[in-house]
N, C-alpha and C positions, 0 to 999 in steps of 0.2 A: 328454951321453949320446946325443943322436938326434943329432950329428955323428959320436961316435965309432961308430955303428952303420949310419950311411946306406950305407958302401962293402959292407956285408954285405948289407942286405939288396934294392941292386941288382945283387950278383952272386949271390945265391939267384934274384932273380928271372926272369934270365938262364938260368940251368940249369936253374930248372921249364921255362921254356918252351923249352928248345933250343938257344936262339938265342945270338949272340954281337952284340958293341954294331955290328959292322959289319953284319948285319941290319937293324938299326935304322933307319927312314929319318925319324923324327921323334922330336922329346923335347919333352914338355909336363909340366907343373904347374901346382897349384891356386897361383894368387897370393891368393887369398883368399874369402869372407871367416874370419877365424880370428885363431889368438894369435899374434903376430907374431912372436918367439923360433922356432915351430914351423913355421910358413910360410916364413921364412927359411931355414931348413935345404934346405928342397925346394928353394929356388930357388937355391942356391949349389951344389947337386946337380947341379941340372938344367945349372944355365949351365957347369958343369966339364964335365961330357959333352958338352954341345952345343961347345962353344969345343974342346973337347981333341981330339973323333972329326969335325967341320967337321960338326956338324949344325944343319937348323933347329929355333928354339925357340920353343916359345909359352906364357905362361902364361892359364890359361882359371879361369874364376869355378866353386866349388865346388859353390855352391846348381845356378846355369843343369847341371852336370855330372850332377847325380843326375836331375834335369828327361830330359837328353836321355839318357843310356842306355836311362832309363826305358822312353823313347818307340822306341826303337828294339828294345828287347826285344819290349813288346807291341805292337810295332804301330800304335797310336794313332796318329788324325789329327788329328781338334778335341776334343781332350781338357782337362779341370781335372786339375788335377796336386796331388794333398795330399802336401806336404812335411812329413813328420813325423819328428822324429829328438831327439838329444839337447837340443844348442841353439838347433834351429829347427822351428820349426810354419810354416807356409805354404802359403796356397791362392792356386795361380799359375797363369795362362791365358795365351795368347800372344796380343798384340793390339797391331798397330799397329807392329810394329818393336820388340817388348820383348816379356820374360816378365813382364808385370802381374803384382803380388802385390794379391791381392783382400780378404785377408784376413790376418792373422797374431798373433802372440802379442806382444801389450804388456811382456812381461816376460820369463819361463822361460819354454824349450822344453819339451814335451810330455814328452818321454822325461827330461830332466832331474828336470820334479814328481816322476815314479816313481823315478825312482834316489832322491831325496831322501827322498822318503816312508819308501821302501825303508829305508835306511840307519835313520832314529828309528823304523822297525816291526824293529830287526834282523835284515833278510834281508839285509844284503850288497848287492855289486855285481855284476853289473850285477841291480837289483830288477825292471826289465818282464817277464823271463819268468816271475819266480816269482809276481808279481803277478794274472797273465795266467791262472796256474793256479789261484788263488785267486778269479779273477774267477766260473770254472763251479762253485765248491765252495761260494758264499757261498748264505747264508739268507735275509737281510732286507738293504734298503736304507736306508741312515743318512741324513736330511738333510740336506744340504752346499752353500756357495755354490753358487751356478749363475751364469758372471760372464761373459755376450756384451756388446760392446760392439759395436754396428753389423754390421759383418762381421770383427770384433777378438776376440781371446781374452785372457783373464787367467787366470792358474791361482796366484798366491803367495795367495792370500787360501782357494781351495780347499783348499792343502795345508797352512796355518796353523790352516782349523779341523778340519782330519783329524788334523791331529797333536793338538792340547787333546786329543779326544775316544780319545786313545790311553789302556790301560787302566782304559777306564768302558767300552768297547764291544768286542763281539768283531773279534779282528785280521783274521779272513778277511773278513767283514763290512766291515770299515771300509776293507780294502784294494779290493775289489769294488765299493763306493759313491765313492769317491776315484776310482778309472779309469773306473768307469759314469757319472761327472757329466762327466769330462774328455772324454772320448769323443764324449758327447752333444752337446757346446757343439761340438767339432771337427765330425761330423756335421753340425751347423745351419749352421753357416757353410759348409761345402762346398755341402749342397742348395743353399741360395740364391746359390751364384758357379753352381751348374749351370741355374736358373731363369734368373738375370740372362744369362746366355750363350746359354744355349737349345742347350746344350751334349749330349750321349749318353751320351760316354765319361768315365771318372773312375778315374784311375791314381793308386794309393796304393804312396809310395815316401818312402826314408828308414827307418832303424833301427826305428823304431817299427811300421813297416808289418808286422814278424812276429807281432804281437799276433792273438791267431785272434779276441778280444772284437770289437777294430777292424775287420778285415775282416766280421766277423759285424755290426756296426754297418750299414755305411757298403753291404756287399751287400744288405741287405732295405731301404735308400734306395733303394738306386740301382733295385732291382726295383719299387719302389713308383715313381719316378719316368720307368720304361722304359727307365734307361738301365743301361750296362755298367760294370762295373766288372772293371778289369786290374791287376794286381800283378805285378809278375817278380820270378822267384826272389829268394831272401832275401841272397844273395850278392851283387849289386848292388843291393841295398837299404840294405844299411849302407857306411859310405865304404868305398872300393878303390878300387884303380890301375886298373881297367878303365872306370871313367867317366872319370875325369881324363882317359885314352887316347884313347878315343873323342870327346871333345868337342875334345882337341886334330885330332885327324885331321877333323872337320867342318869347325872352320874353317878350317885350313888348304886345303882343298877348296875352300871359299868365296875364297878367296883373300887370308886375314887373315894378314900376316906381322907379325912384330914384331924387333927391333934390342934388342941385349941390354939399354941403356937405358931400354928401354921396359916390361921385364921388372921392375919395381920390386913389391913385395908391395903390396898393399891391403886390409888387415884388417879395415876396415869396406866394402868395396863389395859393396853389395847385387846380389839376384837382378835389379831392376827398372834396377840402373845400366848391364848391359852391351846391346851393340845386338847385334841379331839379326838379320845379314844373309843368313842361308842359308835359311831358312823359305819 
């Protein structure tokens, strides 16, 4: 299916913007990280264009790409970066030739508990926005793990006892105490990567970041700690081709080429595996 649809939807992409592949002066993709079946596609995409139109190719890291759009919408200079999304929670700073991950989830991504939760509270997919509106409508707070490890997050034990307590408790209620615990533990670990840094700024990005609960969290920290918090638009906040773009056009800048060989998917390489040479 995402073979037989790749030629459509980069010749849509093509016509929204104008432009034709001879325009084009670079082609990038996410080599990873992700499920390997689906990262594959991209990169047999990419490399038919790149090979067929004599372009250069790069594939660039998914996580570092939402990082750097981020940083380039708002502005941010020494900024903590909370990565929140489906399959990944992460609180990343740059330090030393890397994006440090300071903190992250042991298990499930943030936006993933919600969709799950979602799905045995039967709201459907995707559950964070309807969740989100439940969050301002709830009455009372239900008590629920609260599960930091160091500067680490757990959330399956959170949403094991939110679900038991499905139909003994009200569902707005228990949807509101489920993402007000989740929230809370993300908040504690961000203050503290912004203490440990001695950091200002604190850019919230990733799918998750359209949560108005979340932002309402993490902006009365951040005023309470003096510092700023930045968010851009919700469109490069959940994945798109304009981060993956953009991060390819940096490093290529920087003067990172790659050989189609070298272009191999990596499903597991983390935010903290690639080097950061342009910073």
């Amino acid at each position: 299916m995402h073979y037989s649809n790749a030629r459509l939807v980069i010749e849509e992409a093509l016509q929204k913007a104008n432009l034709k592949i001879k325009d084009i002066d670079l082609i990038s993709f996410s080599i990873g990280p992700g499920l390997g079946p689906c990262l594959q596609v991209g990169a047999v995409a990419a490399r038919a264009l790149a090979l067929g139109n004599k372009k250069p190719l790069i594939g660039v890291n998914h996580c570092v790409a939402h990082v750097e759009i981020a940083k380039k919408i708002t502005n941010a200079k020494e900024a903590i970066f909370v990565y929140a999304s489906g399959a990944n929670t992460q609180i990343i700073g740059y330090e030393s030739g890397k994006y440090r991950v300071y903190g992250e989830t042991l298990d499930i991504g943030i936006g993933n508990l919600l969709d799950s939760f979602g799905r045995s509270l039967g709201i459907g997919f995707p559950a964070g926005p309807k969740i989100d509106e439940m969050y301002f409508q709830a009455k009372n707070y239900i008590e629920l793990p609260y599960s930091v490890k160091g500067m680490d997050l757990v959330f399956a034990g959170l949403e094991t006892a939110a679900e038991r307590k499905i139909g003994k408790a009200d569902k707005t209620d228990l949807a509101y105490s489920l993402m007000h615990t989740a929230f809370a533990e993300l908040t504690e670990v961000s203050e503290r990567a912004l203490a440990h840094t001695e950091r200002k700024e604190l850019v919230l990005t990733g799918g998750v970041a359209a949560s108005k609960a979340l932002r309402k969290m993490m902006d009365e920290m951040c005023n309470a700690r003096g510092a700023k918090l930045l968010v851009p638009p919700f469109g490069v906040c959940t994945d798109n081709g304009a981060m993956i773009s953009w991060l390819g056009i940096v490093e290529h800048k920087a003067g990172i080429k790659q050989e189609i060989l070298e272009t191999r998917i990596l499903p597991r390489q983390r935010t903290d595996n690639v080097e950061i040479t342009w910073v």
